[in-house]
C-alpha positions as CSV (number, residue, x, y, z in Angstrom):
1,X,0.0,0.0,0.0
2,X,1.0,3.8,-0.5
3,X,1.7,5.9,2.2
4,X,-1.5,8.1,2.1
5,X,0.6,11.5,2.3
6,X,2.7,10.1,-0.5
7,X,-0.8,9.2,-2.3
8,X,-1.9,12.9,-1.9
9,X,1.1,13.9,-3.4
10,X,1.6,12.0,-6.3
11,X,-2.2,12.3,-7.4
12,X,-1.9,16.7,-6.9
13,X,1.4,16.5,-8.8
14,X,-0.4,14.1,-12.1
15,X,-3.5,16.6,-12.1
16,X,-0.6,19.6,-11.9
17,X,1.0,17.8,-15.2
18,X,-2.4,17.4,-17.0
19,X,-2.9,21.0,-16.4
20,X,-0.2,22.5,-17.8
21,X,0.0,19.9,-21.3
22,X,-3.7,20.8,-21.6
23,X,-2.0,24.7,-21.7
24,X,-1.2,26.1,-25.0
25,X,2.4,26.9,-25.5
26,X,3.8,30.6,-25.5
27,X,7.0,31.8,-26.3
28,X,8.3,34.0,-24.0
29,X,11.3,36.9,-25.2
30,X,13.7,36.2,-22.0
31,X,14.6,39.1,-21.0
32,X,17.7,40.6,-19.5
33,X,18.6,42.5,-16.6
34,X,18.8,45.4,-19.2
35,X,15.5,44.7,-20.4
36,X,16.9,44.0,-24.3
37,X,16.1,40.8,-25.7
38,X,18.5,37.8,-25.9
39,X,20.0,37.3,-29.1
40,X,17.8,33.9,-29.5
41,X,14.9,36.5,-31.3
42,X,14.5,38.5,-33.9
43,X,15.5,42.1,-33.2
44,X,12.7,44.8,-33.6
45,X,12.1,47.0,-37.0
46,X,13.1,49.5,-35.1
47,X,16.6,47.8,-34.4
48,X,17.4,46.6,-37.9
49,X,16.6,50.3,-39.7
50,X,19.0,51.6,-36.5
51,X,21.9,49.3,-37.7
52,X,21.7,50.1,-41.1
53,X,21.6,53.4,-41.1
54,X,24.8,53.2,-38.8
55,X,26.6,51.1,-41.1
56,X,25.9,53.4,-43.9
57,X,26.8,56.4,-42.4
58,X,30.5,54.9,-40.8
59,X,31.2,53.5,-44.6
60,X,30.3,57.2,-46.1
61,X,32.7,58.6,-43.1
62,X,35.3,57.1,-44.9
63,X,37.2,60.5,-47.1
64,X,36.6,58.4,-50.4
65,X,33.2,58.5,-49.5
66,X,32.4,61.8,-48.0
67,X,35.0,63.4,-50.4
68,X,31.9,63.1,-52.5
69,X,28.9,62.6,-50.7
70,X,29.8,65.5,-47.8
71,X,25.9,67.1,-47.8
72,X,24.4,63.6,-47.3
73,X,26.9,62.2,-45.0
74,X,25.8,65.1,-42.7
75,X,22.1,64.3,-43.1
76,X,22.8,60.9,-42.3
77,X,24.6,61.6,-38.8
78,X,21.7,64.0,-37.8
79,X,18.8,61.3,-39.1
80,X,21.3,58.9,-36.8
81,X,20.9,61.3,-33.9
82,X,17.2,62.1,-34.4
83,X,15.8,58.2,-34.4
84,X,18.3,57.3,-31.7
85,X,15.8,57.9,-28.9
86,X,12.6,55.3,-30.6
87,X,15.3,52.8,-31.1
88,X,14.7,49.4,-28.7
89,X,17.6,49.7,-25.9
90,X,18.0,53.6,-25.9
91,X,16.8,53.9,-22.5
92,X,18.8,50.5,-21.2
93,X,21.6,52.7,-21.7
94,X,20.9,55.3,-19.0
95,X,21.2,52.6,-16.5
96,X,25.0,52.1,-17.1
97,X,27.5,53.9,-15.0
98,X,30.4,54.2,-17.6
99,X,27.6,56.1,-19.7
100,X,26.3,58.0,-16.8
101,X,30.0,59.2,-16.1
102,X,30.4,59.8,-20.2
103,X,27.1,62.0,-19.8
104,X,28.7,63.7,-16.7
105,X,32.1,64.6,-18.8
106,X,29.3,66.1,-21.8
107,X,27.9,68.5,-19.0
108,X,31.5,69.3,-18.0
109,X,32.5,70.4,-21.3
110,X,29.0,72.5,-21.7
111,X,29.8,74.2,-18.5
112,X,33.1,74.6,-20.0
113,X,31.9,76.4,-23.2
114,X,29.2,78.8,-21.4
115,X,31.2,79.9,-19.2
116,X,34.4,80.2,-21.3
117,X,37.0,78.6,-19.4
118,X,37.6,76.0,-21.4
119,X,35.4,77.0,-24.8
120,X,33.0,79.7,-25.8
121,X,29.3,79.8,-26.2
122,X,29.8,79.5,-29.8
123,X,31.2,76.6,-29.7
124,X,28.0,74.7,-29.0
125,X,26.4,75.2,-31.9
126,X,29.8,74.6,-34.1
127,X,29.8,70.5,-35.4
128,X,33.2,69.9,-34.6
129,X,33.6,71.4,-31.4
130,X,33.9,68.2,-28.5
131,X,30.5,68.6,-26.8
132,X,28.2,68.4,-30.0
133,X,30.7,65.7,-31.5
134,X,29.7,63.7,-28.4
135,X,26.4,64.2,-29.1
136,X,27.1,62.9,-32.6
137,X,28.7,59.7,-32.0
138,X,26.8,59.0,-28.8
139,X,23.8,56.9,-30.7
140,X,26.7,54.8,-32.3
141,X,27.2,53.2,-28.8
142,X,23.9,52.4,-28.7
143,X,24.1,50.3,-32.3
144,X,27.6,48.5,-30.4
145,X,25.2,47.6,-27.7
146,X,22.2,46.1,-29.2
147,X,24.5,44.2,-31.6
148,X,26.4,42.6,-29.5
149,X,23.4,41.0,-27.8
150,X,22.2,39.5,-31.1
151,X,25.2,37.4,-32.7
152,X,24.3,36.6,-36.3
153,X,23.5,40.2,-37.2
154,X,26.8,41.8,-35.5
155,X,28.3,38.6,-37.4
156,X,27.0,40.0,-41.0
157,X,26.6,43.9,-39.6
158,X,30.5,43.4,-39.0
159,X,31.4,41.6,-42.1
160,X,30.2,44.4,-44.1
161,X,31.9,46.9,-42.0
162,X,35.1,45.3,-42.6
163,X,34.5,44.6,-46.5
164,X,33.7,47.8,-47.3
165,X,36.7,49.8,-44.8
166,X,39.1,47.5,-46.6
167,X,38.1,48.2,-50.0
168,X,38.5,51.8,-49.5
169,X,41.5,51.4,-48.0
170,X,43.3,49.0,-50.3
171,X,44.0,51.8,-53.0
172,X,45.4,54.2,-50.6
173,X,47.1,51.2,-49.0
174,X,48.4,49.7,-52.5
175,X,49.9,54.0,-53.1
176,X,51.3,54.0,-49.3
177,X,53.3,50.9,-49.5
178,X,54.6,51.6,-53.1
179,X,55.6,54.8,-52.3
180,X,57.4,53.4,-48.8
181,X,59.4,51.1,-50.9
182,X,60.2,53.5,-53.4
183,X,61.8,55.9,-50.5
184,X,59.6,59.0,-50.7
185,X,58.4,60.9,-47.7
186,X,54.8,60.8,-46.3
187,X,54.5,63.8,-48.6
188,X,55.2,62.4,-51.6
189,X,52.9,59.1,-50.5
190,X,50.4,59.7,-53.0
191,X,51.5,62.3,-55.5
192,X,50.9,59.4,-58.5
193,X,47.3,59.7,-57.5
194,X,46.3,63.2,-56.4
195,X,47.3,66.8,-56.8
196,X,49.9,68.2,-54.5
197,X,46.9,69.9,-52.3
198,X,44.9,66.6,-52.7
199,X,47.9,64.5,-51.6
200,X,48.0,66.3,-47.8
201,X,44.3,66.1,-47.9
202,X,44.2,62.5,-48.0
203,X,47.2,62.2,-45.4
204,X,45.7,64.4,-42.9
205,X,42.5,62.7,-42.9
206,X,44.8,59.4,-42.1
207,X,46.3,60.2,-38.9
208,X,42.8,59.5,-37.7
209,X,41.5,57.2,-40.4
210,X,44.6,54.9,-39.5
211,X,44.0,54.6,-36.2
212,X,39.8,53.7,-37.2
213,X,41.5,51.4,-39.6
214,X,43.5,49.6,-37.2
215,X,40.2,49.3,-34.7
216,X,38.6,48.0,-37.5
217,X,40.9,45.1,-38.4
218,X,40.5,44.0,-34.4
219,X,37.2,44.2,-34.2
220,X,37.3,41.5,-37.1
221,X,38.6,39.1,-34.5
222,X,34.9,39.1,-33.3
223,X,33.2,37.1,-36.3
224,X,36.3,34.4,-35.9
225,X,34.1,32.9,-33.2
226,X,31.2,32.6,-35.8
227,X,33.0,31.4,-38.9
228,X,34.9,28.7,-40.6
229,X,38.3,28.2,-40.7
230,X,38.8,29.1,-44.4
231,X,36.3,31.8,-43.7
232,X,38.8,33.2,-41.5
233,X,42.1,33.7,-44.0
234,X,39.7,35.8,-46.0
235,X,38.9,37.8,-42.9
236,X,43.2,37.8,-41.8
237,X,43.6,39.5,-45.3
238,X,41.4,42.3,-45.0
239,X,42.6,42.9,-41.5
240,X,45.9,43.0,-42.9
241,X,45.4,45.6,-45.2
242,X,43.7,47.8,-42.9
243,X,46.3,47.1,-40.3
244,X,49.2,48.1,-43.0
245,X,48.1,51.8,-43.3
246,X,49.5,52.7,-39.6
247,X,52.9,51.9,-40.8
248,X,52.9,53.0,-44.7
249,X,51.3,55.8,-44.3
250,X,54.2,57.5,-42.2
251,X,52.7,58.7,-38.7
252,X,54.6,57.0,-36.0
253,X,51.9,57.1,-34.0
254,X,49.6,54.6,-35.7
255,X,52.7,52.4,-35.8
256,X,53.3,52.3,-32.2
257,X,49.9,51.9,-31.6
258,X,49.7,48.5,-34.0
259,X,52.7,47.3,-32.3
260,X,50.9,47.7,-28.9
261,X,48.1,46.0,-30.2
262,X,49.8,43.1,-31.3
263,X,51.4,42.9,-28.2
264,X,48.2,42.9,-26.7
265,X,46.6,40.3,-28.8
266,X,49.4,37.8,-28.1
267,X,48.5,38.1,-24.4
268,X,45.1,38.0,-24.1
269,X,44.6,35.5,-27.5
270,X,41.8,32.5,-26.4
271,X,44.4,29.7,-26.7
272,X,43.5,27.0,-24.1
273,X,46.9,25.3,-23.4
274,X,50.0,26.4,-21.0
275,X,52.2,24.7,-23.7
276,X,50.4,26.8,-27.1
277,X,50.9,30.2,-24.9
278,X,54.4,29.3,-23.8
279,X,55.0,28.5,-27.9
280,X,53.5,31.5,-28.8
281,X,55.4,33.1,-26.1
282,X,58.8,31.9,-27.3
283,X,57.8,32.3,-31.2
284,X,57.5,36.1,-30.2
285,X,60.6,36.6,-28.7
286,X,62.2,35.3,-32.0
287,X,60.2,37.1,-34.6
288,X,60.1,40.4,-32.9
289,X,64.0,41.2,-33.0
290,X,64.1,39.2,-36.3
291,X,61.3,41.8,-37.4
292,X,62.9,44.8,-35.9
293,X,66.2,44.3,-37.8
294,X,64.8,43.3,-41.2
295,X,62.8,46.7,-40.9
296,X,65.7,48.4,-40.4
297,X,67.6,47.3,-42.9
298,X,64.5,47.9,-45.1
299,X,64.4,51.4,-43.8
300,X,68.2,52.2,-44.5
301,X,68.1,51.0,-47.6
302,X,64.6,53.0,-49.1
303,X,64.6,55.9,-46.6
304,X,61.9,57.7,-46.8
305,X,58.5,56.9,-44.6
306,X,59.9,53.4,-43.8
307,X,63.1,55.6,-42.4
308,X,61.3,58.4,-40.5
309,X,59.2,55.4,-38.6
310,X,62.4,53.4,-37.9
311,X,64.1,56.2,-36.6
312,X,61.1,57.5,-34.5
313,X,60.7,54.4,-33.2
314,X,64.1,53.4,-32.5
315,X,64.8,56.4,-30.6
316,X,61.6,56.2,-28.4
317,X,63.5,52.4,-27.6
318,X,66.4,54.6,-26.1
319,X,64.8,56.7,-24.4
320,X,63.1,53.8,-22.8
321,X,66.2,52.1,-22.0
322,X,68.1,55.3,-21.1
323,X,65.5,56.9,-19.6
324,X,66.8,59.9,-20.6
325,X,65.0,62.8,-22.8
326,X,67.3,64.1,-25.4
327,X,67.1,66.5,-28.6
328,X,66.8,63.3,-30.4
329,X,64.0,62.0,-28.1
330,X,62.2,64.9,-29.2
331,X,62.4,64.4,-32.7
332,X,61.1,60.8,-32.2
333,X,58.0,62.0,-30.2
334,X,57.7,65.4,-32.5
335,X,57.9,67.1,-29.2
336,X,55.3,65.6,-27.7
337,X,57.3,65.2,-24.1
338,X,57.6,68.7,-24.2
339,X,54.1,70.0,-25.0
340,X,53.1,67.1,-22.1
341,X,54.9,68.7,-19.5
342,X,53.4,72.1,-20.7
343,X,49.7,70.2,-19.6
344,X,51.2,68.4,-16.5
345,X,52.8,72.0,-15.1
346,X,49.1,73.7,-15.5
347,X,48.0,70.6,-13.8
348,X,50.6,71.2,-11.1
349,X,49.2,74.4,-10.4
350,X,45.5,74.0,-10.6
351,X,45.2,70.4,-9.8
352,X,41.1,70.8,-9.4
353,X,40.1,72.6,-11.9
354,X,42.5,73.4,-14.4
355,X,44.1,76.5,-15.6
356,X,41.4,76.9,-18.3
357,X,42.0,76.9,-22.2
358,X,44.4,79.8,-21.5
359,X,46.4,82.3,-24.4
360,X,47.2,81.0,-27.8
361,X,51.2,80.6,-27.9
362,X,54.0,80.4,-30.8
363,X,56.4,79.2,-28.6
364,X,57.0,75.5,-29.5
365,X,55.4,74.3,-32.9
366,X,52.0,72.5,-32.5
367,X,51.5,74.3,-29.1
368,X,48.0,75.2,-28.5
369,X,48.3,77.0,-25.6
370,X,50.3,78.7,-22.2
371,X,48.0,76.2,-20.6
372,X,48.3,72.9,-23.1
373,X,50.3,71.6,-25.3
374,X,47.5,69.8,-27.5
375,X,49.3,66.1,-28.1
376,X,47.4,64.3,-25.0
377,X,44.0,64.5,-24.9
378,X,44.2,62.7,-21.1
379,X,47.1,65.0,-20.4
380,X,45.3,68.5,-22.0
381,X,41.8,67.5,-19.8
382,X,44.0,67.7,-17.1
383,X,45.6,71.1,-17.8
384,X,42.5,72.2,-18.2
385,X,39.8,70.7,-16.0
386,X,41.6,69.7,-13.3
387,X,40.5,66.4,-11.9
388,X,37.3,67.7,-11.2
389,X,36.6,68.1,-14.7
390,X,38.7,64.8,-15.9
391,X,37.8,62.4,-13.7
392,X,34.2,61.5,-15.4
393,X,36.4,61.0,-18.2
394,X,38.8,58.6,-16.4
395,X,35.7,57.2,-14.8
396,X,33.8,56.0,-17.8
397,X,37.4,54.6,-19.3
398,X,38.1,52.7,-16.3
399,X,34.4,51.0,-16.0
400,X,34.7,50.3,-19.8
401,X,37.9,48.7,-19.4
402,X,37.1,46.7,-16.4
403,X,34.1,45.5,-17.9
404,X,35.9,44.7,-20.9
405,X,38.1,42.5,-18.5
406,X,35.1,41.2,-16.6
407,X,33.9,40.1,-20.1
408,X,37.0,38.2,-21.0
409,X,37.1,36.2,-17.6
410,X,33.5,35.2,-18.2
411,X,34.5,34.1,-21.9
412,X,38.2,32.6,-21.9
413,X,37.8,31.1,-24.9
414,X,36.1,33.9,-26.5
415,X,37.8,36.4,-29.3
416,X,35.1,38.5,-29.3
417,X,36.1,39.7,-25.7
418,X,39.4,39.3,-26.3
419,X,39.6,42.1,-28.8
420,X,37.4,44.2,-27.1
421,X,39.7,43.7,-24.7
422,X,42.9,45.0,-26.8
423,X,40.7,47.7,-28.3
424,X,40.3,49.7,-24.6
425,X,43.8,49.3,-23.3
426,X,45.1,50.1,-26.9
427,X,42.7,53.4,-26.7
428,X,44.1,54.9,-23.6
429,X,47.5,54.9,-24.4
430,X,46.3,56.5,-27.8
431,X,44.4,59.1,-25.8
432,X,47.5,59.9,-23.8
433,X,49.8,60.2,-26.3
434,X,47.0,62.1,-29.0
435,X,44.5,64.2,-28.9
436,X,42.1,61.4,-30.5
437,X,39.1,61.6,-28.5
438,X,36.0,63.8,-29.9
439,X,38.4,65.6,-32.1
440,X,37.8,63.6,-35.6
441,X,34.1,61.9,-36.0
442,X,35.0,58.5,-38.2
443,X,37.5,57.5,-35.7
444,X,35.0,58.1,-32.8
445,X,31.8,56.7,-34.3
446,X,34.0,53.4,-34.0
447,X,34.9,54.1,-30.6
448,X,31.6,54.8,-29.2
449,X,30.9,51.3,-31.3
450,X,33.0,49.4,-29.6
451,X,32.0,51.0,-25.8
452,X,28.3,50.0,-26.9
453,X,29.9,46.3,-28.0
454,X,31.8,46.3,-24.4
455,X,28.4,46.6,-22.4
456,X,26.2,44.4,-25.1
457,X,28.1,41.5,-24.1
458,X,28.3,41.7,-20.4
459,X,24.1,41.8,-20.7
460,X,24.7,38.7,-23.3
461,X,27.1,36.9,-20.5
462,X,25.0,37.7,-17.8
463,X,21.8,36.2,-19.5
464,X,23.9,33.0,-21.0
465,X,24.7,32.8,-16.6
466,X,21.3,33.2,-15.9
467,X,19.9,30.8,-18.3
468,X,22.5,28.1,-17.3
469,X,21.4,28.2,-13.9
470,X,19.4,25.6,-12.3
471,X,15.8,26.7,-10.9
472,X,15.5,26.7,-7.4
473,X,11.9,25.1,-6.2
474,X,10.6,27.3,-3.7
475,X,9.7,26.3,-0.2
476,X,6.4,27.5,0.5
């Protein structure tokens, strides 16, 4: 015989059973702490015009493009800016801290413009000035973040992004590298192409457009997760070509900055193994000074770009093992020691707030300033903000970064985080030793993307968690 509280039992839990089979079946979106849909659905209308309107308007960024197209490339970043706010997961935003510290830095630099110190009151209605470029680029975040919680589309959103980046680079690219081997200088780059006025056009517009380039080409490490093998030599060619501007195109600069990132990517690469990273490891410690000599041979026997980088570089390697700041060193940072110590010294003085934007000055070339020196964006906020005034700044960089980290604990084996990863501590030593940030919109429509993909896939890790966990009956 049964037990009759064991009888009770079984017969309530049957008629529970029949119950909920006789229920009809609903699918139910599961949602996210955010409140944005897993990637498991289908995105809203609203989502998909969002993206593709973002991807057309960073391809037009591109000079080729906008060269051409200025008027509607224009249009395109206000229509970007305008349906921003109906788009699903504009609101979700607001409830991240690195953005609330971004928006905290936006009301700095309004402050700073109305009341002078650091701008003027004309400055907020001009489209380059900092405060409305952050305006501008601030809705790309939000296509980072809604992307990165739907895999398949970032996977073809991306693969488009890279295609047609690379295409429009691989002229310039193709011009940059003959030119390198034939031993002209960066002025000379491109004078089989363009008019002399042309030629600097284009070049200008590269000490940015490298730098988007070479974010580009990492963010490709995001669809390797998602592809095939072969799939993924096509992808390693266009990143190459992207990656090859921010050494033919003669800024020193964009090649430090790709040397970092390699660096970078050897570290935090998703191989599994002790024995693969200590390989990889020893592989690097090989190929690097094998590298570094070949270059300069190459470089002493074309001059030209190849030997302005060389010897740029090379003489930032002594001053690093010297530590010592020389007239050489100077020429290998194009005085950008100097003009930081201009920033740090109004710092010095006025660590709160800042000695303002201050008197324009002749003294050293490229110097904005008595107050900056206007090669350090991190280093001129300082100057002039204080730390009142920077810290949101340093704020929003730090959470980004750690989340990035967070990110790649979560995923190990992921190269999605991996880049992101690369991307943020790449960025900051950019922003140290440039003024990159809000002062050219290309380059920071991709940053703001990548912030966006940064906090997309801590709500996609955190729901995979969630979803993997096993329900917990509760005790009534």
């Amino acid at each position: 015989m049964i037990p009759q509280p064991l009888m009770s039992h079984a017969i309530a839990n049957s008629d529970l059973r029949h119950r909920t089979a006789t229920l009809p079946r609903v699918r139910q979106p599961h949602a996210s702490r955010a409140g944005v849909a897993t990637a498991a659905l289908r995105p809203t209308g609203s989502l998909i015009v969002f993206w593709i309107v973002c991807l057309i308007t960073m391809v037009m960024s591109h000079y080729a493009f906008s060269a051409r197209l200025n008027l509607p490339y224009k249009i395109m970043t206000l229509l970007i800016v305008a349906i921003a706010p109906m788009t699903t997961g504009f609101t979700n935003l607001f409830s991240k801290r690195a953005v609330l510290w971004l928006i905290l830095f936006e009301f700095v630099l309004v402050i700073g413009c109305l009341t002078g110190y650091t701008g003027s009151p004309s400055d907020l209605i001009s489209v380059g000035a900092d405060p409305i470029v952050m305006i501008r680029v601030f809705p790309f975040m939000l296509c980072g973040y809604t992307l990165a919680q739907y895999p398949q589309y970032e996977k073809r959103w991306l693969l488009w992004l890279l295609v047609f980046y690379a295409l429009l680079t691989l002229p310039d690219a193709l011009s940059f590298t003959r030119g390198s081997l034939q031993g002209l200088r960066r002025d000379r780059l491109l004078a089989d192409r363009f008019d002399a006025a042309s030629a600097s056009a284009v070049l200008t517009g590269y000490v940015n457009l490298s730098l988007a380039c070479l974010i580009i080409a990492i963010l490709g490490n995001r669809v390797h997760d998602m592809i095939g093998r072969h799939w993924r030599w096509v992808i390693a060619g266009l990143q190459i070509t992207l990656a090859s501007v921010c050494f033919t195109a003669g800024f020193t600069a964009a090649a430090l900055l790709l040397l970092l990132s390699l660096a970078l990517l050897g570290i935090t690469a998703p191989v599994r193994t002790l024995r693969f990273r200590l390989l990889a490891l020893a592989v690097v410690l090989v190929v690097i000074p094998v590298f570094w000599l070949a270059f300069g041979s190459l470089a002493e026997n074309t001059g030209g770009t190849f030997g302005q980088i060389y010897g740029r570089l090379e003489g930032l390697r002594k001053m690093v093992v010297s530590r010592e700041i020389t007239e050489e060193t100077g020429k290998s940072t194009s005085g950008r020691v100097e003009l930081g110590l201009i920033s740090l010294r109004s710092f010095a003085k006025s660590p709160l707030i800042g000695l303002g934007r201050g008197k324009e000055s002749e003294e050293i070339k490229g110097h904005i300033s008595d107050t900056i020196g206007g090669h350090s964006y991190i280093l001129d906020s300082l100057g002039q903000r204080g730390l009142l005034g920077t810290f949101p700044l340093l704020a929003a960089l730090g959470l980004f970064t750690l989340t990035a980290y967070r990110n790649f604990r979560r995923a190990p084996g992921s190269w999605r985080e991996s880049a992101m990863l690369t991307i943020m501590l790449m960025w900051i030593v950019a922003m140290i030793i440039n003024p990159y940030f809000l002062g050219y919109l290309a380059l920071n429509c991709i940053v703001f993307l990548c912030f966006g993909l940064i906090l997309g896939d801590a709500v996609r890790l955190q729901s995979t968690v969630n979803r993997s966990r096993p329900a917990v009956p509760r005790v009534l």
